[in-house]
C-alpha positions as CSV (number, residue, x, y, z in Angstrom):
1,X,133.8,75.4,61.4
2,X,133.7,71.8,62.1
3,X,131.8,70.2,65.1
4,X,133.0,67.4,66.8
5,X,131.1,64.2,67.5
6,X,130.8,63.0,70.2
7,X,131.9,59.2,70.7
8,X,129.8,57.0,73.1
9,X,130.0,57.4,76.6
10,X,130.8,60.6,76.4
11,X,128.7,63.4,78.1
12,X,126.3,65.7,76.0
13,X,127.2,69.4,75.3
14,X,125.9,71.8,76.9
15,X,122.5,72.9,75.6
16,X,118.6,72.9,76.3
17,X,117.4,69.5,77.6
18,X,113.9,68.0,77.6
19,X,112.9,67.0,81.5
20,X,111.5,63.8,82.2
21,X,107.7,63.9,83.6
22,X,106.5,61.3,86.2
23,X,102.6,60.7,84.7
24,X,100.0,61.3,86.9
25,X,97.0,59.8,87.7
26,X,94.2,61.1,85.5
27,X,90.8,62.8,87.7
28,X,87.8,62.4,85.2
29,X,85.4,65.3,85.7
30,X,81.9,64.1,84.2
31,X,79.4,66.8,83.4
32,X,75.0,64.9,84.4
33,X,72.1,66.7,82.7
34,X,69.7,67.6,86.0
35,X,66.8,67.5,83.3
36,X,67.2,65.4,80.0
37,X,66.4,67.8,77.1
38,X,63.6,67.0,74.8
39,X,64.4,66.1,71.5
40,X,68.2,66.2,71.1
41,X,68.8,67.2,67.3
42,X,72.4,64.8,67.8
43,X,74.2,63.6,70.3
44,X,77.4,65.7,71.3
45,X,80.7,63.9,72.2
46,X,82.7,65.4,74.8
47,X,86.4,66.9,74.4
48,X,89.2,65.3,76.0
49,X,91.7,68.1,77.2
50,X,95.1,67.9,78.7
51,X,95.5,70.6,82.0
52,X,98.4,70.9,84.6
53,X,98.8,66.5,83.7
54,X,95.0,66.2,84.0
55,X,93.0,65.0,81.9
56,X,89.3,66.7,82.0
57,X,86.8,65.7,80.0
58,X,84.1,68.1,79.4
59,X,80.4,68.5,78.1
60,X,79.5,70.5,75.5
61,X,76.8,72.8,75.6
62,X,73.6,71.3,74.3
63,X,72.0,73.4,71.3
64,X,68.6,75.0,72.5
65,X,65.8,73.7,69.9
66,X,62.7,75.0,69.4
67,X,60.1,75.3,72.1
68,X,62.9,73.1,74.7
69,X,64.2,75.1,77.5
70,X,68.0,75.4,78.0
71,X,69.5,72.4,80.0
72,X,71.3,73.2,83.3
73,X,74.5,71.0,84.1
74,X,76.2,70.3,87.4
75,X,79.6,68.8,88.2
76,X,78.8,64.9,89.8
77,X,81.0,62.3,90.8
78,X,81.5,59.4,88.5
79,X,79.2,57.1,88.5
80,X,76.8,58.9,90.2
81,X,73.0,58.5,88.2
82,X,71.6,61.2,87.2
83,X,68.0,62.3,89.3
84,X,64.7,61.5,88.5
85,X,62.2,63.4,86.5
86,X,58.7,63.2,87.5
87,X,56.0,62.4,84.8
88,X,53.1,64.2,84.9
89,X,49.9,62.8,85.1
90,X,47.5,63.0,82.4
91,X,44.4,65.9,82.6
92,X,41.4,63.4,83.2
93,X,43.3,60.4,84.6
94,X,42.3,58.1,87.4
95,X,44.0,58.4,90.7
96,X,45.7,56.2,92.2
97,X,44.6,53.6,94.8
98,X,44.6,55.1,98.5
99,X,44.4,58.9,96.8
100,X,41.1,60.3,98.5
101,X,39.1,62.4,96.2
102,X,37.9,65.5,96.7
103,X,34.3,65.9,98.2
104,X,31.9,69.0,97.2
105,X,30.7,71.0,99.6
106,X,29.1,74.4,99.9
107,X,30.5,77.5,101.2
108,X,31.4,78.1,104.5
109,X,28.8,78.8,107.5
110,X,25.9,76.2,104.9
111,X,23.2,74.6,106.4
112,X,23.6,70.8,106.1
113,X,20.8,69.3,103.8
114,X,19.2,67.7,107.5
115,X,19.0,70.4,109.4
116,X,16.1,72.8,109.7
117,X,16.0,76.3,108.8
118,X,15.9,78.8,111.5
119,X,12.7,79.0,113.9
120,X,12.2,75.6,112.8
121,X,10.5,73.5,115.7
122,X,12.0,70.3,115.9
123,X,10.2,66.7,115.1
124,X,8.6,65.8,118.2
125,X,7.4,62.5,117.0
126,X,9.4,59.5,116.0
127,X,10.9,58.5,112.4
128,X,12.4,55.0,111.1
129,X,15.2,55.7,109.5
130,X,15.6,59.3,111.4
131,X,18.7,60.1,109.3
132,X,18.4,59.6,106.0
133,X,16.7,57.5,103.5
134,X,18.8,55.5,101.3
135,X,18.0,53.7,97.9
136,X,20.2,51.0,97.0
137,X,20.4,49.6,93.6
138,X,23.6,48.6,91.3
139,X,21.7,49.9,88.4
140,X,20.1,53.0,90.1
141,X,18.3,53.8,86.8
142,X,16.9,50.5,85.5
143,X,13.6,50.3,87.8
144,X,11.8,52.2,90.7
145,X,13.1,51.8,93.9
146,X,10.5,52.1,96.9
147,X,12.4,52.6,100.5
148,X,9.7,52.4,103.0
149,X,9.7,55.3,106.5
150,X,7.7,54.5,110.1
151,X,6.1,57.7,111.4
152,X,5.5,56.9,115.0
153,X,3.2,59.3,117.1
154,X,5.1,59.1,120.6
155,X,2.4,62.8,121.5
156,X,-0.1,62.5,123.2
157,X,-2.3,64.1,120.6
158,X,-3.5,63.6,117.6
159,X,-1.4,64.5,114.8
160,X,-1.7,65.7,110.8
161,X,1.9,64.6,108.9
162,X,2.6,66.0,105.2
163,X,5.6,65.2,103.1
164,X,7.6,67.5,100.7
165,X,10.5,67.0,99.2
166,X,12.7,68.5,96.0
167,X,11.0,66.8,92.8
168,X,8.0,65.4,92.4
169,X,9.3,64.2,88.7
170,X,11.8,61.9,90.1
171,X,9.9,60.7,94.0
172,X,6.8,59.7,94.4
173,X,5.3,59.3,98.6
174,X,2.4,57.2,99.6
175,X,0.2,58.8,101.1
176,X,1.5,62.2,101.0
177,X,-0.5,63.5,103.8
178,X,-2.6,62.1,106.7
179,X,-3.5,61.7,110.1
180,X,-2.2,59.7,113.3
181,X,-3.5,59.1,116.5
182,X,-1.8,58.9,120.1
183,X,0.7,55.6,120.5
184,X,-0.1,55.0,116.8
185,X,2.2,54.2,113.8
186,X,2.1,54.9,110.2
187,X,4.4,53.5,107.1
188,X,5.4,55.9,104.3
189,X,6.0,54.3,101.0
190,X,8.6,56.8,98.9
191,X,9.5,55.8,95.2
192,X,12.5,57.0,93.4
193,X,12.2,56.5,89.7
194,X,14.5,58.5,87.0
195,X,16.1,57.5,83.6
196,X,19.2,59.6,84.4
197,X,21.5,59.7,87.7
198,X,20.2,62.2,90.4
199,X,22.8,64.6,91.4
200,X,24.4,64.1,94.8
201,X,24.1,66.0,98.0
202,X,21.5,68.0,96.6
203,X,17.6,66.0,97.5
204,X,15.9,65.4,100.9
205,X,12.4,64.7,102.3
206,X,10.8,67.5,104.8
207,X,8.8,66.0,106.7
208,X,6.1,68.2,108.9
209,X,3.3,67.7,111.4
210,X,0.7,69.7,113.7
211,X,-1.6,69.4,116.5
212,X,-5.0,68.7,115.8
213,X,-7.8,70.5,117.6
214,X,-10.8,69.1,118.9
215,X,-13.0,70.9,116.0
216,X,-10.7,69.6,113.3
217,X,-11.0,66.0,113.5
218,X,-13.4,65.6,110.7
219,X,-12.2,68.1,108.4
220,X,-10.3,67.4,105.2
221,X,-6.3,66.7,105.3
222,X,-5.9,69.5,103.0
223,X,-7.9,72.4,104.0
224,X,-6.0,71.7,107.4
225,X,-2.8,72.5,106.2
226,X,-4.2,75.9,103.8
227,X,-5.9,77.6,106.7
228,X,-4.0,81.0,107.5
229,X,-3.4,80.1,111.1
230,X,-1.6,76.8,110.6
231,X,1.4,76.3,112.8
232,X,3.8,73.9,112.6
233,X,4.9,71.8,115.6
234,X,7.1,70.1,114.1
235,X,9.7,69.6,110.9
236,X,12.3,66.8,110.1
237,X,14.5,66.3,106.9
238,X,15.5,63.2,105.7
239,X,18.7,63.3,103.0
240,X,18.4,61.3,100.1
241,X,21.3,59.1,99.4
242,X,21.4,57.2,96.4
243,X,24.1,54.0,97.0
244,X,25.1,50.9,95.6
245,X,23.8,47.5,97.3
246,X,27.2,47.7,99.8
247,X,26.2,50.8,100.8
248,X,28.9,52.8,98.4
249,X,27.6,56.4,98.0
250,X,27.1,57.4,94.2
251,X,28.9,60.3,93.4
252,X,30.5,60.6,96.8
């Protein structure tokens, strides 16, 4: 059988014909990391895939190595950068300026180092500096440093004054013990000498004082204060505070 051709201008036989497809305008789909994976063993390139007259291009899944976590993807717009991952800070590392540090403290319900114990009496006389008693040095540890404390007897009785305080290896009081009359005034001289930095919030000064009774007066300081009968009439402790020359608080 012989088919006839046609000649031009003539219409096409009947048969299957291919349409003609008005492109569309492409939507990119872009895959962002929410985490960048440690260690990629190579980078992937992503496939280009033709759907519905779309082109999508899509992420390949990022091979897990060893000891890295699987990486989770999310759908973003384009051109949208991907978050940031905070770096962690170093075990042992300076804070920042402005970041307050943490200050030790005991449990709760402790007695402050200046308080007195219970039944205490308190001081009835008058001390200079009542507080605390700082010594001040940029190189705490080079030399001994003597801080000098008033004792004013503001009673109208005679008074006998001893010092304690929590090492006698690293403080030094002059004189330890004595007497003071009525409207009278005595100056303490207290040495702090050590070759290695005193730990903070941990030393104070007790200072103590009675009454003295007419038959006492010439008896010796320290047979005064072993008698079984002594009573206290009064108690004050004095923090010790070891600072630099402005006043900044070592270890604090």
């Amino acid at each position: 059988m012989v088919k006839s051709i046609p000649t031009p201008g003539s219409a096409l036989p009947p048969g299957p014909q291919t349409p003609t497809i008005k492109p569309a305008t492409p939507t990119i789909y872009s895959a962002i990391p929410t985490a960048v994976p440690a260690n990629p063993a190579k980078t992937m390139n992503p496939a280009v895939t033709q759907v519905g007259g779309l082109q999508v291009t899509q992420m390949p899944v990022q091979p897990t190595l060893p000891g890295n976590a699987p990486t989770a993807y999310k759908t973003a717009a384009p051109g949208t950068p991907p978050p940031m991952t905070p770096v962690p800070q170093a075990k042992g590392a300076v804070p920042v300026v402005g970041q307050v540090s943490p200050v030790a403290s005991g449990p709760p319900g402790a007695r402050n180092l200046g308080e007195n114990k219970p039944g205490e009496p308190p001081f009835q006389m008058q001390l200079v500096p009542d507080t605390k008693i700082s010594f001040r040095s940029n190189n705490l540890c080079a030399a001994p440093i003597v801080v000098e404390v008033k004792i004013i007897n503001t009673t109208p009785h005679r008074q006998t004054f001893k010092v304690r305080c929590t090492s006698n290896e690293i403080f030094r009081v002059e004189p330890p013990m004595g007497f003071i009359n009525k409207n009278e005034a005595i100056t303490l001289k207290i040495m702090f000498h050590s070759a290695t930095m005193p730990e903070p919030n941990r030393h104070f000064f007790a200072i103590q004082h009675m009454r003295m009774k007419p038959d006492e007066l010439l008896k010796p300081i320290a047979q005064l204060w072993k008698r079984p009968d002594a009573k206290l009439d009064g108690v004050k402790r004095l923090i010790a505070s070891f600072e630099k020359e402005d006043g900044t608080v070592y270890g604090g």
